[in-house]
DSSP file (Angstrom, degrees, kcal/mol; ACC not computed):
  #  RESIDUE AA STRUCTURE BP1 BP2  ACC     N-H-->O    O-->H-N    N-H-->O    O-->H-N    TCO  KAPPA ALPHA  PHI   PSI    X-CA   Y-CA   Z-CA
    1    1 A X              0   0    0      0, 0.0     2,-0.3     0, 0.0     0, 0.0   0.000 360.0 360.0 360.0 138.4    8.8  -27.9   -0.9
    2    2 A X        -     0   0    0      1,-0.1     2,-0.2     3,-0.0     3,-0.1  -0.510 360.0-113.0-105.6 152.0    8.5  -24.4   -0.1
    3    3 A X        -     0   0    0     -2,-0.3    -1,-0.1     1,-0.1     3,-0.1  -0.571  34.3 -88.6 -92.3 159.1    6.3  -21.9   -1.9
    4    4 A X        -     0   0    0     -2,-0.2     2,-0.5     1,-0.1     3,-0.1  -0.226  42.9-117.0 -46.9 128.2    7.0  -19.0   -4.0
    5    5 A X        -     0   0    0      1,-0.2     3,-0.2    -3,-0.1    -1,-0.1  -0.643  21.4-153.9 -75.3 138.7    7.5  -15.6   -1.9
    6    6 A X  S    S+     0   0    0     -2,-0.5     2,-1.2     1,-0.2    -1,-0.2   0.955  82.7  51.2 -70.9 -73.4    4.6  -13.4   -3.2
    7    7 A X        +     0   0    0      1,-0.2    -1,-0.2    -3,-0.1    -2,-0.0  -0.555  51.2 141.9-100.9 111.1    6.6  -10.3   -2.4
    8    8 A X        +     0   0    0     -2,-1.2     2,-0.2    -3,-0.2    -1,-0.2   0.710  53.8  80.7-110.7  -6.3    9.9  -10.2   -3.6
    9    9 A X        -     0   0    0      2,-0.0     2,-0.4     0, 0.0    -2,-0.0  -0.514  65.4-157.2 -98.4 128.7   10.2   -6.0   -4.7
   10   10 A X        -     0   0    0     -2,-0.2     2,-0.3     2,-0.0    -2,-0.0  -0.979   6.8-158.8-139.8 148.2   11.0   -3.6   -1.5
   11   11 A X        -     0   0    0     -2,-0.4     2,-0.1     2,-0.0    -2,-0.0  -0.845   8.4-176.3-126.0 157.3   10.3    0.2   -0.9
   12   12 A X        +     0   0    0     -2,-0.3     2,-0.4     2,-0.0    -2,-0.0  -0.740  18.6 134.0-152.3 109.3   11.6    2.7    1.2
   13   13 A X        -     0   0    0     -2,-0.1     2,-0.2     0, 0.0    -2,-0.0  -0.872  43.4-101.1-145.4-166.0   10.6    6.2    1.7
   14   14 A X        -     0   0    0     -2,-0.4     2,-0.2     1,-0.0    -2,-0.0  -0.534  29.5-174.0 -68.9 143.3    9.9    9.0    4.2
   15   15 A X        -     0   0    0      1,-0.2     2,-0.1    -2,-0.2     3,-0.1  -0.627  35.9 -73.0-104.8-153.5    6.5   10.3    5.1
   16   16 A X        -     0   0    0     -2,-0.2     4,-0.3     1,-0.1    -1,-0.2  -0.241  57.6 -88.5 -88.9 178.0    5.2   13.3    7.3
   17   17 A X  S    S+     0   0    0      1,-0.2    -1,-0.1     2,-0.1     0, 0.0  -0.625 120.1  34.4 -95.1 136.9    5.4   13.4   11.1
   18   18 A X  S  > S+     0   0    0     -2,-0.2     4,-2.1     1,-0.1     5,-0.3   0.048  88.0 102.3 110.9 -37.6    2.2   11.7   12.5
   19   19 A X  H  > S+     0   0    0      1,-0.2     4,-2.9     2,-0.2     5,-0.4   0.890  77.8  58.7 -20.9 -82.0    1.8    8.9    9.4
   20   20 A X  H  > S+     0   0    0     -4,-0.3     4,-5.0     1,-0.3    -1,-0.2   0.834 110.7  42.7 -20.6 -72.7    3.2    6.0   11.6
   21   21 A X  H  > S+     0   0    0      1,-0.3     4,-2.2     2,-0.2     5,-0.3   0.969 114.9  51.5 -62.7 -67.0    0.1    6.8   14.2
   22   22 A X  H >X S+     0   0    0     -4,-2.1     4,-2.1     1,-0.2     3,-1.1   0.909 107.3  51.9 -22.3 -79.4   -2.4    7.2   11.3
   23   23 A X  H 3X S+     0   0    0     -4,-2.9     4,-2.3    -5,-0.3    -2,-0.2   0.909 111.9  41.0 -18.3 -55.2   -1.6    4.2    9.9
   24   24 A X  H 3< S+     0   0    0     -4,-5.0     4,-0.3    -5,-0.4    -1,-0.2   0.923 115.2  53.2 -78.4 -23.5   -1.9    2.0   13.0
   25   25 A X  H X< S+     0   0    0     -4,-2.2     3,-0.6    -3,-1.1    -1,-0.2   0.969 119.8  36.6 -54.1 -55.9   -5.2    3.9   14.2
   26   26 A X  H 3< S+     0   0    0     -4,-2.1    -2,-0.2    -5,-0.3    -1,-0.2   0.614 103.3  66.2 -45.4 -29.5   -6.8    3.2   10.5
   27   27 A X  T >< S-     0   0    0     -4,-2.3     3,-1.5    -5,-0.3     2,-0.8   0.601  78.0-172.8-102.9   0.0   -5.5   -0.3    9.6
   28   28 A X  T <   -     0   0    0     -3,-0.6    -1,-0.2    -4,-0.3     4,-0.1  -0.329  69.0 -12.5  57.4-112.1   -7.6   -2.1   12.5
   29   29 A X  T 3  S+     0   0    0     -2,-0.8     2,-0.5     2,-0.1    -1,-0.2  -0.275 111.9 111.7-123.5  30.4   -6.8   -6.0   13.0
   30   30 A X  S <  S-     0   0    0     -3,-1.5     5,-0.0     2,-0.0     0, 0.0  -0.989  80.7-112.2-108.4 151.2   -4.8   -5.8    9.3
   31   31 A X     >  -     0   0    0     -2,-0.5     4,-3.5     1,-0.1     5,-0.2   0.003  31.0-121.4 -52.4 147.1   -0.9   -6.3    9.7
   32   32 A X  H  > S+     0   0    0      1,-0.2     4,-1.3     2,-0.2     5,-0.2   0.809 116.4  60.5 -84.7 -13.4    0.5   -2.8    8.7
   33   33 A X  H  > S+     0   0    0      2,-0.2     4,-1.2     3,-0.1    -1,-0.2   0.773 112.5  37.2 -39.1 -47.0    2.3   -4.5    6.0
   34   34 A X  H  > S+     0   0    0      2,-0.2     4,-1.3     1,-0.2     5,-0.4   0.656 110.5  56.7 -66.7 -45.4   -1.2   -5.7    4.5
   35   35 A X  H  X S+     0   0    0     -4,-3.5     4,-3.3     2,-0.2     3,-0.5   0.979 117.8  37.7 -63.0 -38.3   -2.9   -2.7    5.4
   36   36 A X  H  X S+     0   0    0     -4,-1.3     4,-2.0     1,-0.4     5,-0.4   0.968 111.7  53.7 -71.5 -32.8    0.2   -0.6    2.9
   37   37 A X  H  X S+     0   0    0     -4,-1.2     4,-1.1     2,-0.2    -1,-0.4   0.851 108.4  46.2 -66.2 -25.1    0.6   -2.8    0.6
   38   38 A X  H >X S+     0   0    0     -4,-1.3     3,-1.6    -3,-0.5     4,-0.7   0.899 112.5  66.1 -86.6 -69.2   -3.7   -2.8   -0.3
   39   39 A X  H 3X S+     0   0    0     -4,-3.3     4,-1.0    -5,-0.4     5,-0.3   0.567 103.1  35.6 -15.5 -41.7   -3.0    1.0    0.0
   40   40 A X  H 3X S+     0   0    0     -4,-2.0     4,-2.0     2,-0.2     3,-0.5   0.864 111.0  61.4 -62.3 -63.5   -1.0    1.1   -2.7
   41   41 A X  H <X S+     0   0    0     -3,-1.6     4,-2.6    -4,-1.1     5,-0.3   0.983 111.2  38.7 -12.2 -94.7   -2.8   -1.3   -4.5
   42   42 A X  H  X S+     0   0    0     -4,-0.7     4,-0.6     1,-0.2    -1,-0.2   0.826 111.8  55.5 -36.4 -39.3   -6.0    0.9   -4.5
   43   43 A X  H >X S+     0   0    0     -4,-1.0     4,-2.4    -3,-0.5     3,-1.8   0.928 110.6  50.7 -88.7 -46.3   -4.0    4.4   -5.0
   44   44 A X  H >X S+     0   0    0     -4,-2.0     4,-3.2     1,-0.3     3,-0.7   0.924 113.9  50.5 -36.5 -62.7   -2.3    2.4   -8.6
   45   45 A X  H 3X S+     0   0    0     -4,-2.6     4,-1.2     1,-0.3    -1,-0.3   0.635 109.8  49.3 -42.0 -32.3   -5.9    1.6   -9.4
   46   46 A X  H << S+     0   0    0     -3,-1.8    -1,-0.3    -4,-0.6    -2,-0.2   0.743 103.5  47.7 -96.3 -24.2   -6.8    4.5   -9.1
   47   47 A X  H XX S+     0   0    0     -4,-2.4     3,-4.8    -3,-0.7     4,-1.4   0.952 109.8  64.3 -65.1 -63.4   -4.7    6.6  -10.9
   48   48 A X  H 3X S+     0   0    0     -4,-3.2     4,-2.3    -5,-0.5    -2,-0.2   0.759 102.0  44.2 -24.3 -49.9   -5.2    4.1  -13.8
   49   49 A X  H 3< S+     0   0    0     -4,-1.2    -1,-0.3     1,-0.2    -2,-0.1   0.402 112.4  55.3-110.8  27.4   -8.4    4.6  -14.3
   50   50 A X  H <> S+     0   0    0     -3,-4.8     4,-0.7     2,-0.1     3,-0.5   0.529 105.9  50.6 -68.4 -38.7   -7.8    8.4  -13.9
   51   51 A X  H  < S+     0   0    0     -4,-1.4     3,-0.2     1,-0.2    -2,-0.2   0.841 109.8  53.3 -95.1 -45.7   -5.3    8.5  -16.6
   52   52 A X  T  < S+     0   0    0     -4,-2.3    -1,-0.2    -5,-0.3    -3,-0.1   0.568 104.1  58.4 -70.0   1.2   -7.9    6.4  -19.1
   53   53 A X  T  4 S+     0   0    0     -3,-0.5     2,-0.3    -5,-0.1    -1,-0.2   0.638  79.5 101.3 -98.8 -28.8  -10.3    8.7  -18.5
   54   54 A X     <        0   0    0     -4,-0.7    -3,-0.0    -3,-0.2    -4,-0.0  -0.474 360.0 360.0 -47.5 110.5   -8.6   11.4  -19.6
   55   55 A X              0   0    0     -2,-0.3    -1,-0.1     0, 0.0    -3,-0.0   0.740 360.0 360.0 -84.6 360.0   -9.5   12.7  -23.5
């Protein structure tokens, strides 16, 4: 029996010249998939509890 896919939702968009190389300097020993995807993660989070803070 096969397990559920976790990530079934897919993006695609541009960035700036020079990302790509950021990325892979930054992300260490995490799969760059792993590394974007907590990226993301964190930036959601973070807005959120920007937006609730707001009077």
């Amino acid at each position: 029996m096969t397990r559920p896919k976790e990530f079934t939702e897919q993006l695609a968009f541009l960035v700036k010249e020079g990302t790509k190389e950021r990325i892979e300097s930054a992300r260490g020993n995490v799969k760059t998939a792993d590394f974007l995807r907590q990226a993301i993660d964190d930036a959601i989070a973070k807005a959120r509890r920007s937006s609730r803070n707001k009077p």
